[in-house]
C-alpha positions in Angstrom: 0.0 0.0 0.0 0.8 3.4 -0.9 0.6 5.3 2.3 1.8 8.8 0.8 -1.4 8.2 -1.6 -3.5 8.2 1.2 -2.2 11.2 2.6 -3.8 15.5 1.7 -1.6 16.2 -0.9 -1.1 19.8 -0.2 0.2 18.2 3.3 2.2 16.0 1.6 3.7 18.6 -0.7 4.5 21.1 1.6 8.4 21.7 2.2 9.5 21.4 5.3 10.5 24.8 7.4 13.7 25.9 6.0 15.0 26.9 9.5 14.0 23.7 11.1 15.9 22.1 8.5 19.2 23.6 8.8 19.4 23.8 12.6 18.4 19.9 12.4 22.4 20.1 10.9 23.6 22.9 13.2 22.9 20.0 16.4 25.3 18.1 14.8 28.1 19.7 15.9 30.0 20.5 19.0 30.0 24.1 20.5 27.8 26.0 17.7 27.3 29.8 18.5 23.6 30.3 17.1 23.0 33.4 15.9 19.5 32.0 14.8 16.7 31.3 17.0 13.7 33.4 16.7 12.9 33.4 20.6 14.0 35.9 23.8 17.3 35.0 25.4 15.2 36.6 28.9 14.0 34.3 31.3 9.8 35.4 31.7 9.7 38.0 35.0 9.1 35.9 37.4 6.1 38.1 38.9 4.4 36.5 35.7 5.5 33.3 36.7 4.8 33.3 40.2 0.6 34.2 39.1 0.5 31.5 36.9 1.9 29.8 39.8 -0.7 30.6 42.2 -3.2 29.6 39.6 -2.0 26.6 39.6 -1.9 26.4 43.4 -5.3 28.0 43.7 -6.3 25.0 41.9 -8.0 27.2 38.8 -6.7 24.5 35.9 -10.1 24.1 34.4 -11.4 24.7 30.8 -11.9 28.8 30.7 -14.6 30.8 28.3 -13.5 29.6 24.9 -12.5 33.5 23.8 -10.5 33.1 27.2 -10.9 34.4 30.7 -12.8 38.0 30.5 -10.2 39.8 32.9 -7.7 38.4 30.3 -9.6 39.9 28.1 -10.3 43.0 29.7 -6.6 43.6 30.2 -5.7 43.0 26.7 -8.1 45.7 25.7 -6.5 48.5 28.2 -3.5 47.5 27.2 -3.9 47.4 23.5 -5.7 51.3 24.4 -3.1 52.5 26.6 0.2 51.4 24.1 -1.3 52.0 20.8 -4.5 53.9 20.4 -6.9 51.0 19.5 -10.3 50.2 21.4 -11.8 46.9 21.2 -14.6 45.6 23.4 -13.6 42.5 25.5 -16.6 40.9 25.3 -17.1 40.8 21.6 -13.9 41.7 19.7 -11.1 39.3 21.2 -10.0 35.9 21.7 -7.2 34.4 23.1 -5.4 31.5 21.4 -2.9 29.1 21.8 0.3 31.6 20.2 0.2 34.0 17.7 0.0 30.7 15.0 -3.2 29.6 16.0 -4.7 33.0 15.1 -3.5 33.1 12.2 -4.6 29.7 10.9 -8.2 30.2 12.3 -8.5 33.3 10.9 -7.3 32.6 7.6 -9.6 28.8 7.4 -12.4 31.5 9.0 -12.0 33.9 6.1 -10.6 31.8 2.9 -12.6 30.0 0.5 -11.2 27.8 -2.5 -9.0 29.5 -4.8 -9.0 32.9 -2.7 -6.0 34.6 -3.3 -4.1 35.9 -0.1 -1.1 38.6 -0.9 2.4 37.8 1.6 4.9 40.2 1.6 8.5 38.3 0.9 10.9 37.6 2.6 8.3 36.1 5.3 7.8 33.9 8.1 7.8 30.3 7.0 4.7 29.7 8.2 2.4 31.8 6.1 2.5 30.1 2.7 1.4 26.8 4.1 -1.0 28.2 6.5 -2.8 29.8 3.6 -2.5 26.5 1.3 -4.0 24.9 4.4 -6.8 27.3 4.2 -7.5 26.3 0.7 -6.2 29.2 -0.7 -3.6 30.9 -3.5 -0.2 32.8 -2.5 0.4 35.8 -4.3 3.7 37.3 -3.3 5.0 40.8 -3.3 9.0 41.1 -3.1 10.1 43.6 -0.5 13.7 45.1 -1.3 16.2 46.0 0.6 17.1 49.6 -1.1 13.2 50.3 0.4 13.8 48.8 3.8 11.4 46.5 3.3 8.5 48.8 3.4 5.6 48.0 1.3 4.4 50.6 -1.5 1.1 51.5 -3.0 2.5 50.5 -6.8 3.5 47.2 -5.4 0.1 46.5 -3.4 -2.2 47.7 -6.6 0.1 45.3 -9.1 -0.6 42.4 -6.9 -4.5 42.7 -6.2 -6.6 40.5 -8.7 -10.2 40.0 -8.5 -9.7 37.1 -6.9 -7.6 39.0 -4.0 -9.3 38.2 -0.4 -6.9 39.1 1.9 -3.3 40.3 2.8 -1.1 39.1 5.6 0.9 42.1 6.8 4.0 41.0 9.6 5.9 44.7 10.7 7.8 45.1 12.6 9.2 41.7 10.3 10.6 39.0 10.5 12.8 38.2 9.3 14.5 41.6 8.2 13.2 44.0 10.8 11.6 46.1 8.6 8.8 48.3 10.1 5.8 50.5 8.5 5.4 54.2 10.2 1.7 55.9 9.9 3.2 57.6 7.0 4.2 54.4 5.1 0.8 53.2 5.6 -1.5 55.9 4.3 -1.1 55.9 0.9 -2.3 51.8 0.8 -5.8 52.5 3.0 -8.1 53.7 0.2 -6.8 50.8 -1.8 -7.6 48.0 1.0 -10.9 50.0 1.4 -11.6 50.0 -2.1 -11.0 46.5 -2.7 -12.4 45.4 0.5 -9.4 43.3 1.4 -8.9 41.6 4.7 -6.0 42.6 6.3 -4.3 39.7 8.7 -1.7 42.2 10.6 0.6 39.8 12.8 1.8 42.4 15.6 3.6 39.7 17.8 7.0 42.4 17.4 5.3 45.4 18.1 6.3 46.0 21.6 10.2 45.6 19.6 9.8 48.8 17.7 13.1 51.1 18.4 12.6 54.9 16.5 9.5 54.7 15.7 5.8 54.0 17.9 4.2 51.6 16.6 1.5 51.7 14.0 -0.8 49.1 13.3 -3.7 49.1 10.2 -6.5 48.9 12.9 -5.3 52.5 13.8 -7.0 53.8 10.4 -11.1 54.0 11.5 -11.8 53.7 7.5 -10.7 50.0 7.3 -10.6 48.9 11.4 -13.2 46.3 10.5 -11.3 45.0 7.8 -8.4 44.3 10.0 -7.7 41.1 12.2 -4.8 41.8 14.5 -2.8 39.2 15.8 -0.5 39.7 18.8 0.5 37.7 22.0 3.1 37.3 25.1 6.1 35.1 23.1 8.5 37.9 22.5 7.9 41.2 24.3 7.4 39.0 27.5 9.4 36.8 26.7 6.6 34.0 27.2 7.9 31.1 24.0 6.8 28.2 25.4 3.7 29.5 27.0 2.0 29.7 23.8 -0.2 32.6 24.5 -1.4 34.7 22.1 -4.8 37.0 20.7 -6.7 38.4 18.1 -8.7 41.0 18.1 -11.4 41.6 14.7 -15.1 43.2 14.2 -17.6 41.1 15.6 -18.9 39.0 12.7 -14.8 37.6 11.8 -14.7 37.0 15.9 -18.2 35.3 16.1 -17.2 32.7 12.6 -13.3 32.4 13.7 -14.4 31.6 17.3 -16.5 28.7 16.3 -12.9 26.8 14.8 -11.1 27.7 17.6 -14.1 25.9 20.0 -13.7 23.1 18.0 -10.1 22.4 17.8 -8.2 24.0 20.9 -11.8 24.4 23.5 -9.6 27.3 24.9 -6.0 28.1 25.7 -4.2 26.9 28.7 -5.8 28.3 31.9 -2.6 29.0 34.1 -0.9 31.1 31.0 -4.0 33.4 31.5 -3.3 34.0 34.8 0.1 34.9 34.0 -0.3 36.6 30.9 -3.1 39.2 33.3 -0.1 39.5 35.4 2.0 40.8 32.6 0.1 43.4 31.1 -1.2 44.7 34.5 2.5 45.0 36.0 4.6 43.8 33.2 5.6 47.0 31.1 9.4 47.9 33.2 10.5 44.5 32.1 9.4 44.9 28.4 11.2 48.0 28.4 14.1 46.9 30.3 14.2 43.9 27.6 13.6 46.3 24.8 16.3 48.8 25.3 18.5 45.5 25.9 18.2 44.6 22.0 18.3 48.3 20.7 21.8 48.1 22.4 22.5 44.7 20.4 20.9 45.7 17.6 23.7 48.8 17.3 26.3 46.4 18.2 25.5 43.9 15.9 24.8 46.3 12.5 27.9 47.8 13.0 29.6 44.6 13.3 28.6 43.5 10.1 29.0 46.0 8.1 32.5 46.6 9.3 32.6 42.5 8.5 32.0 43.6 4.7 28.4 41.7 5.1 26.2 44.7 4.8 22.9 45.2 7.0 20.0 47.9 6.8 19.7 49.2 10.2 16.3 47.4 11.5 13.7 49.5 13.4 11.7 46.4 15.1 12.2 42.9 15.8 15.4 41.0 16.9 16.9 40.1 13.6 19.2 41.7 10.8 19.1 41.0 7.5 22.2 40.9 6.2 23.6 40.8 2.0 25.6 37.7 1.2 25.4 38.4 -2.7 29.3 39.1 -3.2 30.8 36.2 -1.8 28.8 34.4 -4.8 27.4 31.9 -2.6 23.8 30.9 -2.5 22.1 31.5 1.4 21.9 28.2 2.0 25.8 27.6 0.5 26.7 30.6 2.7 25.6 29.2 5.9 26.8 25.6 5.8 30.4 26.9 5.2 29.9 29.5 8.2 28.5 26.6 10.1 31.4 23.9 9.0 34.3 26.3 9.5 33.5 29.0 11.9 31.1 26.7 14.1 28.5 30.0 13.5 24.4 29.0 12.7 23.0 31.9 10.9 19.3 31.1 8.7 19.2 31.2 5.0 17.3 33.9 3.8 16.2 31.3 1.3 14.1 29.8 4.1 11.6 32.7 4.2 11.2 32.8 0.3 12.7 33.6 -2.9 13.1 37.1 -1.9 15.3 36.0 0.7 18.0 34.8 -1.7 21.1 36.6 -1.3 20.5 37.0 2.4 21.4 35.8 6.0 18.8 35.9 8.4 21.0 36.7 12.2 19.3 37.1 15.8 20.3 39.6 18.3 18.3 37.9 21.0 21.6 37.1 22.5 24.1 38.6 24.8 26.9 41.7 23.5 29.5 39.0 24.8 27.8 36.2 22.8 27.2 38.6 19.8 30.5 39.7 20.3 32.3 36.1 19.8 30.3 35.4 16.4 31.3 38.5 15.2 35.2 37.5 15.8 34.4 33.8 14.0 32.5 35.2 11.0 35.0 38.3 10.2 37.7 35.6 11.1 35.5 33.6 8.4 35.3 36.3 5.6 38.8 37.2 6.1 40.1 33.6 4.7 37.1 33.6 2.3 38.1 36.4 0.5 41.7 35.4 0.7 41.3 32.2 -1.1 38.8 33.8 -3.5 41.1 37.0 -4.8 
């Protein structure tokens, strides 16, 4: 018997996660420095810990509301009003999910049917295109550059919009290149998306990480609020990974249809994360900004770094990552990092893994320490040096 005949064959077609992949090499070796993972080097304040804690102890480990506790709720609302200007009602515009990924699958199997096209901005997170394919629907890619910062563009966004176009995912600040969108860069695209009635997906999960700029998401424009599902959570800014947390907030009729898959498949998210996750945003906001001001120091260390390396890097204004070019050593990404990895011991991700746009590049973290960042740095100019000896 066939078993791979048996099988979806958009499952069994998908690749697998390009960054997976190569760190699945990267544990093969002794003493790597990883310059890769997409997660906070911080330990989660422990004041969050120690409510989830007392949940726990308080013995409150039952199922909760399946949008999530109401104070949870409640808090996510202030908070959401108090950082960035945007008013949702608790009780009908929110739900809490199991991370950031689960909202954005519901919501795109919520919204997507057959053959809806969905626009993703390359480079992107690897998880988009098959969460869309998933959905039933068609990728439609914009390339981002460089030379731009990454920004999306009014041209680019009216070039891509067919009238089969349903919806656009948005990620800013990005990842992987950092790139951000300021009020300014978004108002030339809102009569477009309100023309064409597009759903907008806008994954915020790096807002909190935004370093010149405030933060500005596409549910601050009134005109197309109810077009926009926003999609947060706890992983980065508080640094909560492995607590799988995460929100979205939406006009009533995308929360009442998206909330019926989540009921179905997750019931609700994990009670004593709630607990902690109130914690957070109630008493949370000096260790964000304590961790922030942490990586805007790293971020500076590391950019300068590698562009005194010769590996040049756009200054990021959100995230944890850099972006740097590759193109002149002639080596494809993925080429790139298994010699960085084989003779330096250094994991970096090839910007291959987040798309065709991504060719050319090196995705880096700075979610390290300056003493760890510093080390790398010494093995990959170390590494270019004899590169470009032996290739003169």
């Amino acid at each position: 018997m066939n078993y791979e005949e048996l099988m979806n064959q958009d499952v069994v077609e998908l690749k697998p996660s390009g960054i997976r992949k190569f760190f699945d090499l990267a544990s093969t070796k002794k003493d790597v420095i990883s310059l890769g993972v997409g997660e906070p080097d911080f330990a989660t304040p422990w004041n969050i810990c120690e409510a989830a804690i007392y949940s726990i102890k308080s013995k409150k480990t039952h199922y909760t509301a399946n949008s999530g506790l109401l104070p949870l709720r409640e808090e996510i609302c202030h908070y959401l009003d108090r950082q960035y200007d945007l008013k949702y009602d608790p009780k009908k515009n929110v739900i809490v999910t199991v991370g950031g990924s689960e909202a954005i699958d519901i919501s795109l199997r919520a919204i997507i049917s057959p053959g809806d096209e969905v626009i993703l901005l390359q480079p992107c997170y690897v998880a988009y295109e098959p969460a869309v394919i998933l959905a039933g629907g068609v990728v439609k890619y914009i390339e981002l550059t460089s030379e731009n910062e990454f920004k999306l563009t009014k041209e680019m966004l009216e070039n891509a919009i067919t009238p089969k176009t349903k919806a656009i995912l948005l990620n800013f600040p990005s990842n992987p290149t950092g790139g951000i969108m300021t009020y300014e860069d978004y108002l030339p695209l809102i009569d477009i998306i309100k023309e064409h009635q597009l759903i907008v997906l806008s994954d915020e999960i790096y807002a909190e990480l935004s370093y010149e700029d405030k933060h500005c998401s596409p549910a601050n424009f009134e005109e197309i609020k109810d077009q926009v599902i926003l999609i947060s959570g706890f992983s980065k800014a508080f640094a909560m990974t492995g607590w799988r947390l995460g929100y979205l907030c939406a006009n009533e009729t995308f929360v009442k249809h998206i909330l019926k898959i989540h009921q179905y498949v997750i019931m609700s998210a994990p009670s004593s994360a709630q607990y902690g996750a109130i914690e957070g945003l109630k008493n949370g906001q000096k260790y964000v900004d304590a961790m922030v001001e942490q990586y805007r120091q790293r971020r500076n260390y590391i950019v300068n770094g590698f562009n005194r390396i010769g590996l040049p890097t756009h200054m990021p204004k959100g995230a944890f990552y850099i972006f740097p070019c590759i193109k002149k050593t002639g080596l494809t990404s993925v080429e790139f990092c298994e010699k960085l990895l084989e003779e330096a011991n250094v994991a970096c991700v090839p910007g291959s893994a987040f798309g065709e746009a991504g060719e050319g590049f090196i995705r880096v973290s700075y979610a390290y320490s300056i003493e760890e960042i510093k080390v790398a740095l010494e093995k990959i100019g170390k590494f270019m040096e004899q590169f470009n000896e032996n290739h003169e």
